[in-house]
C-alpha positions in Angstrom: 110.3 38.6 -2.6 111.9 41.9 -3.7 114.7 43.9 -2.0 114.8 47.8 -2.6 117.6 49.6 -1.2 117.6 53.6 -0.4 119.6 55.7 1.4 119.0 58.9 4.0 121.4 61.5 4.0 121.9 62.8 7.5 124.0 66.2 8.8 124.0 66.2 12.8 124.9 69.1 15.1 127.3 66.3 16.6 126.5 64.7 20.5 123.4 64.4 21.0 121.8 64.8 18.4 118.3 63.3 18.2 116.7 63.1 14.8 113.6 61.3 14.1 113.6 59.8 10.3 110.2 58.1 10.6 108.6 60.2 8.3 111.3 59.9 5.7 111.3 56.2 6.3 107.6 55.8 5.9 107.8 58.0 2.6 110.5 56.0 1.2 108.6 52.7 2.5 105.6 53.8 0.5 108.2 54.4 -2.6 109.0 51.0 -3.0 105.5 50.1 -4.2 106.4 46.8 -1.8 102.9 46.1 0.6 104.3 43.3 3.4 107.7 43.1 4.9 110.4 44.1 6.7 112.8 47.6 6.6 116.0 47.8 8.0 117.4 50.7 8.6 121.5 50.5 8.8 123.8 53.5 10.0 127.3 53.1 8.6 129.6 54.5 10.9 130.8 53.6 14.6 130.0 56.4 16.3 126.0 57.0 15.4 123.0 54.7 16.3 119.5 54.1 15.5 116.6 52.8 17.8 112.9 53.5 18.3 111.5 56.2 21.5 109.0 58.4 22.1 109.8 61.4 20.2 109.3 64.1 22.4 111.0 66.5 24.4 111.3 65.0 27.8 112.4 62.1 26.6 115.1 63.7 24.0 116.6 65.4 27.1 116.4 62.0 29.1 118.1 59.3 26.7 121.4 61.4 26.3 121.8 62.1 29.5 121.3 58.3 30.4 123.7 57.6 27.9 125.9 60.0 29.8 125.7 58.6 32.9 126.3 55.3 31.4 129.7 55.8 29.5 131.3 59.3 31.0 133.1 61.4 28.8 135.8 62.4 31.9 137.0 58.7 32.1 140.3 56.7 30.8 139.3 55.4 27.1 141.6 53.1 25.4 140.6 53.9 22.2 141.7 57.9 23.1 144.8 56.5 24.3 145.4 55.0 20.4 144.1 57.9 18.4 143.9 60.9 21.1 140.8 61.6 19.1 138.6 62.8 21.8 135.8 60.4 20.8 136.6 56.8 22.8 133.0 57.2 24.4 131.3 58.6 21.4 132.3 54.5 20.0 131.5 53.2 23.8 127.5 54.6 23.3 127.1 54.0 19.6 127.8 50.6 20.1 125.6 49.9 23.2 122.3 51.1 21.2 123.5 49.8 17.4 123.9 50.7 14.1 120.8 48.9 13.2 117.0 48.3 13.4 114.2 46.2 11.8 110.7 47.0 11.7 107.7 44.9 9.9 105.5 46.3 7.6 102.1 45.8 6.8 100.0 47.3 3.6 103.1 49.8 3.7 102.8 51.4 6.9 106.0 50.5 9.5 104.1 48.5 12.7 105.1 51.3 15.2 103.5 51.9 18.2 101.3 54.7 18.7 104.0 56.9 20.4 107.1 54.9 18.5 109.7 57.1 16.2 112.6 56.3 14.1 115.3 57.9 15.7 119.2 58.7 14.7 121.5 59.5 17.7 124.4 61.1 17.2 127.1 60.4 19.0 130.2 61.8 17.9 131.7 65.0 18.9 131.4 67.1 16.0 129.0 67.7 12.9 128.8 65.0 11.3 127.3 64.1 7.4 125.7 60.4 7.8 124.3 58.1 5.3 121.8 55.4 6.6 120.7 52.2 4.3 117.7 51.2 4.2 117.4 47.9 2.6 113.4 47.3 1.8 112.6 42.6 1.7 108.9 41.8 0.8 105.9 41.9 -1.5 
């Protein structure tokens, strides 16, 4: 088994932000030269996420504003109580999607679904410059 490890270099408009890294992925995928497998794709930071929808523009008007409804931004945050940093649900929403996601691979193309992207959310308040890992484990 080999491990090849990349990284994307991301720069958000801040909350929100939807940005689908499949084709990136795939290309860097196809870089490695490695056939069967798995990627993970890591972002590091605790106030951005990565997950897998339907890239289109219903949907990338729907999933914030579930996240929305789901951790408020008008409500008592601990963490804004600490830092006063405006960002206490930014942390709530990253952490309830993750910073991480695995996909198998087969003859170098990610096993997606037919209507499945790659996407980075954004959930911080401002622009933000991201880096996310992809670490590369197969043959």
């Amino acid at each position: 088994m080999q491990i090849v490890t990349r990284t994307i270099y991301i720069k958000s408009e801040g909350e929100g932000d939807m940005i689908d890294i499949t084709p990136e992925t795939s290309k860097i995928l196809t870089q490695s030269k490695l056939k069967d497998g798995i990627i993970t794709i890591f972002v590091s930071g605790s106030t951005a996420a990565v997950t897998t929808i339907e890239y289109e523009p219903g949907l990338r008007q729907d999933f914030p504003h579930m996240l929305s409804r789901l951790v408020p931004r008008n409500i008592e945050y601990h963490h804004e109580n600490m830092w006063h940093d405006g960002n206490g649900h930014s942390h709530v929403k990253a952490s309830l999607i993750g910073p991480s996601l695995t996909i198998p691979f087969k003859d170098s193309i990610l096993m997606l679904g037919t209507w499945q992207q790659i996407v980075f959310l954004e959930m911080d308040i401002g622009k933000r410059e991201r880096n996310l890992i992809l670490q590369i484990m197969g043959e």
